[in-house]
N, C-alpha and C positions, 0 to 999 in steps of 0.2 A: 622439709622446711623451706626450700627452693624452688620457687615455679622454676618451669623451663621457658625464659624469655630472651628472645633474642634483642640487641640493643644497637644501636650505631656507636660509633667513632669520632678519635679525631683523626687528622691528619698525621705523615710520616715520608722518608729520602733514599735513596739506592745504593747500594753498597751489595758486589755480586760476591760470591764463593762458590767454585764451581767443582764438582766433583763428580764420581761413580755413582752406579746404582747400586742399590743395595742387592739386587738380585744377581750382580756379577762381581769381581772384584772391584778393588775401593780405586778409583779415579785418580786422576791428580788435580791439583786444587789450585786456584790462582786467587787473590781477593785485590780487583780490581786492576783490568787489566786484558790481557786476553787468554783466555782462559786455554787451558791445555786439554786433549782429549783422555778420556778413558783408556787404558792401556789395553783392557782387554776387547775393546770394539776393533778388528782387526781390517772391517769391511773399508774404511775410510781412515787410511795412512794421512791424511791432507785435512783432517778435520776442519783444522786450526788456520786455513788458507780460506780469507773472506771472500772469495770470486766461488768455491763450495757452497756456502752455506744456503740453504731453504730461506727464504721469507716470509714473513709475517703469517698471514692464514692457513697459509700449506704446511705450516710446525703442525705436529699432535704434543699438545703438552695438555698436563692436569697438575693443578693443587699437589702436594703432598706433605708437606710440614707447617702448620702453625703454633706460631709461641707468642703468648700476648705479656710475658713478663719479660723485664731486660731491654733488649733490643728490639723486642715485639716485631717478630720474624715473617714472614711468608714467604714460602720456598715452592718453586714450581721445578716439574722434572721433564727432560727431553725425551718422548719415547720412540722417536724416530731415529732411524741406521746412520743418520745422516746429520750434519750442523745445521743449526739453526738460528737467523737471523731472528730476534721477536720484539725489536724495535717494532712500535705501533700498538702491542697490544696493551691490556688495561688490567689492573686488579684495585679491587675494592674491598671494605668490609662490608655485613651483612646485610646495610642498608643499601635498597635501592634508589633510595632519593640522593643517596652521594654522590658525586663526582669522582668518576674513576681515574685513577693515577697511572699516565701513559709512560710504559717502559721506552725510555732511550733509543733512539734506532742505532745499530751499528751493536747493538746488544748480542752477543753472541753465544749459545749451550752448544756443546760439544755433541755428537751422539751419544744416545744412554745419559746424558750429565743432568748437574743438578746445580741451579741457582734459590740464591735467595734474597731477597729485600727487606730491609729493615728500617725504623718507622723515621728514623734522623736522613736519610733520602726521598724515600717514597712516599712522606707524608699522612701515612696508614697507621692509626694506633689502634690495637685490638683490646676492647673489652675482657671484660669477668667473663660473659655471654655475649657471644657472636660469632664471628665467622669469615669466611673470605670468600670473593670470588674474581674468574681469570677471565676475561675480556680478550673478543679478538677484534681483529682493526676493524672488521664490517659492525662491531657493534654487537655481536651473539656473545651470550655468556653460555659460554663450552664446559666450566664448571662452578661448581659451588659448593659448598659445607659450613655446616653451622654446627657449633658445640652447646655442650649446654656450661652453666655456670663454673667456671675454674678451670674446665676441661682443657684449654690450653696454658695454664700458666705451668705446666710441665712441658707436654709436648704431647698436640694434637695431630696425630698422622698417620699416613698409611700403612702398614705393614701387610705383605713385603712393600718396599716401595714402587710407586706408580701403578700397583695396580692391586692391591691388598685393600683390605676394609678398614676405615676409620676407627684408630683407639690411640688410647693412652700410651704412648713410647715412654718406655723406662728410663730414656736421657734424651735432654734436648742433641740436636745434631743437624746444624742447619750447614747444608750443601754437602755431607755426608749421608751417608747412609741410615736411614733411620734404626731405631735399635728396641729390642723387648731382652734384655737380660733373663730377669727372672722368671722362672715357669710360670704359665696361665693356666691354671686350672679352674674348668667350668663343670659345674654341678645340674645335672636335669633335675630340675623343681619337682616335688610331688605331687602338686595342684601352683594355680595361681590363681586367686581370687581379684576382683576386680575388673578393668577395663578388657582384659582379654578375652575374659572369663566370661562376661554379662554382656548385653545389649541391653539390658532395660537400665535406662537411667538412674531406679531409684535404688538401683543394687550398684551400682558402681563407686566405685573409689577413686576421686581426682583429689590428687598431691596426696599420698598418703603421707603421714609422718611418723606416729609412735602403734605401738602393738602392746599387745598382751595376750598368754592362753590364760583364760582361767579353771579353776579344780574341775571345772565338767567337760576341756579338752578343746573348748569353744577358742574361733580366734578374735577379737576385737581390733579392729583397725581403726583408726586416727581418718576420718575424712575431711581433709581439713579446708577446702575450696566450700563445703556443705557445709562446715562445721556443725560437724555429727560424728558419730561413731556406727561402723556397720559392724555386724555381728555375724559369723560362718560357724559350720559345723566342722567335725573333724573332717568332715571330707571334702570340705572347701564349699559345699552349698551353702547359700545364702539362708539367714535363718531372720533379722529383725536388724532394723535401725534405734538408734536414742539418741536424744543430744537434739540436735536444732536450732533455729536463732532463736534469742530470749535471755531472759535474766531469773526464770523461776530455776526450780529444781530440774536438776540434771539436764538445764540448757545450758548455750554458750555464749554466752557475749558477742554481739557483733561489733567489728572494726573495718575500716576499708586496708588496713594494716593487713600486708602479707603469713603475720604471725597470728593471724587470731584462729580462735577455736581450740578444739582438744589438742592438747600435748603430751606430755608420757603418763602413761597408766599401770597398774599394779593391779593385784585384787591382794586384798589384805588379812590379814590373821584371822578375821571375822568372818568370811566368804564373800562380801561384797566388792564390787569390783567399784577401785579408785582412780578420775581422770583429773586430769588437771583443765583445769578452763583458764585460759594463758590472761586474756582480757579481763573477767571474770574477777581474775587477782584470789580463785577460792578452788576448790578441789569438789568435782563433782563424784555423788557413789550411785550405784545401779545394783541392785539384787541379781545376780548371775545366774539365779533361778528363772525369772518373771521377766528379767530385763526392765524393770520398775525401778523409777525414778526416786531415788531418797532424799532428806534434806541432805545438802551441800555442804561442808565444812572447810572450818579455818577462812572465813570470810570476814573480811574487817580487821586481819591481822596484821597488815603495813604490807602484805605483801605487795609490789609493784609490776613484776613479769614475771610469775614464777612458770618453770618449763621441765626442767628435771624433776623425776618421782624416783622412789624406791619404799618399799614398805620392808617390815620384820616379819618374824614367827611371833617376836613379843606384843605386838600390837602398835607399833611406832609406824609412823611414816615421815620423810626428807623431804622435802621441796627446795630445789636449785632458784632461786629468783637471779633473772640473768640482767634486770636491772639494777640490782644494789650487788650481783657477784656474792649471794651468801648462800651461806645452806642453812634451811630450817628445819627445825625436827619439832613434831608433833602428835597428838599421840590421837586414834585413829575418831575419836571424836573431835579433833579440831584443837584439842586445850596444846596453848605453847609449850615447847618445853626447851627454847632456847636456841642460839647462831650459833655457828662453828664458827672459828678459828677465821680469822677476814686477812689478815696482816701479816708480815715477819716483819714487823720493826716498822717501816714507814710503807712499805712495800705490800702493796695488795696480791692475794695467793691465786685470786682467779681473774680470766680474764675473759669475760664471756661464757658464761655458764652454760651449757646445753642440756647435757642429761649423766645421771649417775646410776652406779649401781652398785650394790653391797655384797660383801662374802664374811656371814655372819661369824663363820667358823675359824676364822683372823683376825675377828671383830676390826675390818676395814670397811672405808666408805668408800670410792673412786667418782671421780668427777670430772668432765673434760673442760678444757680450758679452753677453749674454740680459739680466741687469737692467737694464744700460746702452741698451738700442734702439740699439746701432752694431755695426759691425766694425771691428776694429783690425787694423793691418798691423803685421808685422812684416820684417825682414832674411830670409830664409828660409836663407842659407846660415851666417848666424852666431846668428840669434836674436835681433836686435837688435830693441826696439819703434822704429817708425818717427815716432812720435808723431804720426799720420795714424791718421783713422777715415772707413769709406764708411757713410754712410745713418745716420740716428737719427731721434729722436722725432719726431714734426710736431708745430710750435707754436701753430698756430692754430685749431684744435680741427675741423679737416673733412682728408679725404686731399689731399696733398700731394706733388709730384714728386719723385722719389727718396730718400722720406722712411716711414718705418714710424707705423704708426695706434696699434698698442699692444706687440703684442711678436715677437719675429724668431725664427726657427727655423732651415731650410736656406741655404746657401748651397754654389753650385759655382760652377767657371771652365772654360767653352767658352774654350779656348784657341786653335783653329784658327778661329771666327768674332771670338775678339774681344770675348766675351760674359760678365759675370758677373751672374747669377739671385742673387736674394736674396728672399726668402720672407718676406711682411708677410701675418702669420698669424689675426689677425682679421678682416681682410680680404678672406679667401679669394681671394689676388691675388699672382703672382710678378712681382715687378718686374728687371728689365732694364737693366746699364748698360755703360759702353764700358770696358772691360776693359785698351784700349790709350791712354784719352785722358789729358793729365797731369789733369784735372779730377777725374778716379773720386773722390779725396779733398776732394776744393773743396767745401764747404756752400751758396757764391754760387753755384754752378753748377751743383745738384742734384746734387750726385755723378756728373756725367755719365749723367744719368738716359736712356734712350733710351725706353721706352714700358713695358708692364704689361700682361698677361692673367690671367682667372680674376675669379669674383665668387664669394660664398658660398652654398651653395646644393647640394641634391642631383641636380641633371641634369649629362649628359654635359658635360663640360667647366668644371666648377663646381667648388666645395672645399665642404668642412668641416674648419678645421684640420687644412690640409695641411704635411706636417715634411718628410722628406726629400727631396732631387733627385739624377740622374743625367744626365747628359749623353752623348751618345755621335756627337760630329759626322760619324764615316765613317757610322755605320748614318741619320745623319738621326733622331737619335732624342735626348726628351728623356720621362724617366719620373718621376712627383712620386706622391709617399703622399701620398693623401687619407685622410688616418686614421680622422676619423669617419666618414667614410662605408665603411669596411672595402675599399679597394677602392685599385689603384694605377692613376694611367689614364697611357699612354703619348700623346707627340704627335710631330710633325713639325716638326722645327726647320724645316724651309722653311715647314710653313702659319704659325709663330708671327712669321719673317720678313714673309710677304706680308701678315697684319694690322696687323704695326707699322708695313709698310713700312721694314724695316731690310734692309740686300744680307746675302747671304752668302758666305764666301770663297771664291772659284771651285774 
């Protein structure tokens, strides 16, 4: 749903916190002032005596924490034996056309220590998407990092510190040591189709966004920069394209809008496979035989944005419209058959619709609430809101069990294990819960949280703001858009069982 773009800034003021690294023990910390040495740096007794310290370009320092929420942070680390004067050098955000903001002289890091700047001194405000970079007095920018959209509004950083790879820290921690609480667990993909996969342009996938297997194991991906849909085999080879710009059957509407083209798809009771055309305002079908383009349905129905799908065994299909926040239900030729539930009293139930999905066998609907960080349940056979929601915000400012870091994208339900995915999108992490337990809705009980794979990151089995899921328990197969990295990577619902250690149903 999110390109990956990077953006400028505004300005931001100084304000230090000086601490350890995280690769030794924890420092002592001063906030404003002169800062105290690491206790365990034993080589320089005198740290703290300004006629010691290194100057300006002879420091080795790198980036290692950014936080664009709150005090919109940037934290650099001292990796030198030794103190360090860094009066003169420069940090900016991602844009090169800014003017960089010169640290103080008389500025002092301890050895091994850790400062930070925040945006009410230094002038530096961090974006949704962007980044920071550290400036030495000649003018070389010695480093740089760029996130992609959200990635810092928890905490974009190193781990270990100073010299670890760029991901999602589980609690902000600026001039402390940065922190991953919870286990990272990564899955090796079983293919990956798309940009990794292909070099020929007209097989690739830029921004994927929603997925589908259909009953012949095939996978369908969301291209949504083409606005098309590409089509693979079970084994990840490329097999046909449909969809295109246009307004006939089974095209897509074009918009200069970020959001245009296919959005989530199904294939339905019938065997045809059902996409949503987001601009369109109609839902396109494709014969999953032929890959043949059918008339379009539900077109001319008030719809405004619709972007969530879900179909039945009965012949029903949902459409989330995430301009008017309602849910439609329609039956798989297009005829209405009526809104859910919009209200509790004056109070609207959704807030930003994305995408839903059903577990017949509860007779529930689920639907994410995008500004909200939850999913609301609904009655599925009458509409009714349940006044029950699975997963929201974490309150405590680091990742938390069956609880979203900043903001929620996909969700689907493995009904044959038992499993409902839900996609905590900054995080580069699909979390996992019991689909069958009464808890899924209980906040004291994690939502029935069962485990979590994926960290952020561009190697096999990683994310970058990944949005849609598909599941498909006969093939053993679950397929997730990694969108920024242009590329859909397929996995093994058994390997993601034998990581969590979860059974699967015989």
């Amino acid at each position: 749903m999110k390109a990956l773009i990077f953006r400028g800034i505004v300005p931001f003021t100084f304000l230090a916190v000086l601490g350890g690294l995280a690769c030794g023990p924890s420092g002592g910390t001063l906030i404003g002032g002169t800062p105290t040495p690491v206790p365990w740096d034993d080589d320089d007794d005198d740290a703290t005596d300004d006629d010691d310290a290194v100057v300006g370009p002879f420091a080795n320092l790198v980036l290692n924490e950014l936080i664009s929420s709150g005090d919109d942070v940037i934290e650099v680390v001292n990796l030198e034996s030794t103190e360090q004067d860094i009066g003169g050098w420069g940090l900016r955000d991602s844009d090169p056309d800014h003017r960089p903001w010169i640290i103080p002289e008389g500025t002092l890091v301890p050895a091994g220590g850790i400062i930070h700047f925040i945006k009410d001194e230094s002038d530096i405000g961090l974006g949704d998407e962007d980044g920071a970079a550290l400036i030495d007095p000649s003018g070389e920018v010695v480093d740089e990092i760029e996130y992609n959209d959200g990635g810092a509004a928890l905490s974009w950083c190193r781990y270990p510190d100073g010299s670890g790879s760029w991901t999602v820290c589980t609690r902000p921690s600026p001039g402390l040591p940065n922190v991953i609480e919870a286990p990272q667990v990564n899955i090796v993909p079983l293919y990956m189709a798309g940009l990794d996969r292909y070099l020929d342009p007209e097989v690739r996938i830029y921004e994927p966004n929603e997925l589908a297997f259909d009953s012949n194991g095939r996978l369908w991906a969301g291209d949504q920069e083409n606005v098309r849909v590409q089509i693979f085999d079970t084994d990840g080879s490329f097999l046909a394209t449909v969809g295109g710009q246009g307004t006939g059957p089974g095209q897509f509407a074009w918009s200069n809008s970020s959001n245009r083209g296919p959005e989530s798809m199904k294939e339905g009771s019938d065997g045809n496979m059902y996409v949503v055309d987001r601009i369109g305002d109609r839902v396109n079908v494709y014969d999953i035989d032929t890959f043949e383009a059918l008339p379009s349905v539900a077109e001319g129905t008030g719809m405004v944005d619709p972007t969530g799908f879900a179909t039945t065994s009965v012949g029903l299909m949902y459409v989330g419209d995430q301009n008017l926040n309602q849910i439609r239900s329609f039956t798989l030729a297009g005829e209405d058959r009526g809104t859910f539930q919009t209200h509790v009293g004056d109070e609207r139930i959704l807030n930003k619709i994305e995408t839903i999905a059903v577990d017949e066998a509860s007779d529930r609907l689920f639907a994410t609430s995008e500004s909200e960080q939850r999913v609301e349940v609904f009655r599925l056979s009458t509409g009714d809101y349940l006044d029950q929601h699975v997963t929201q915000l974490q309150g405590g400012g680091g990742i938390e069990p069956g609880r979203i870091s900043v903001s929620i994208e996909g969700i689907i339900t493995d009904q044959v294990n038992g499993w409902f995915f839900v996609n905590d999108e900054e995080a580069g992490r699909f979390m996992l819960h019991d689909l069958t337990s009464p808890d899924l809705t209980n906040p004291a009980a994690d939502f029935a949280f069962l485990g979590a794979f994926g960290t952020v990151g561009t190697d096999p089995g990683q994310f970058r703001s990944p949005d849609g899921i598909a599941v498909s328990a006969e093939l053993d197969r679950v397929a997730i858009a990694d969108q920024a990295n242009d590329r859909v990577q397929v996995f093994a619902l058994s390997d993601i069982a034998e990581a969590l250690s979860l059974p699967l149903a015989p």
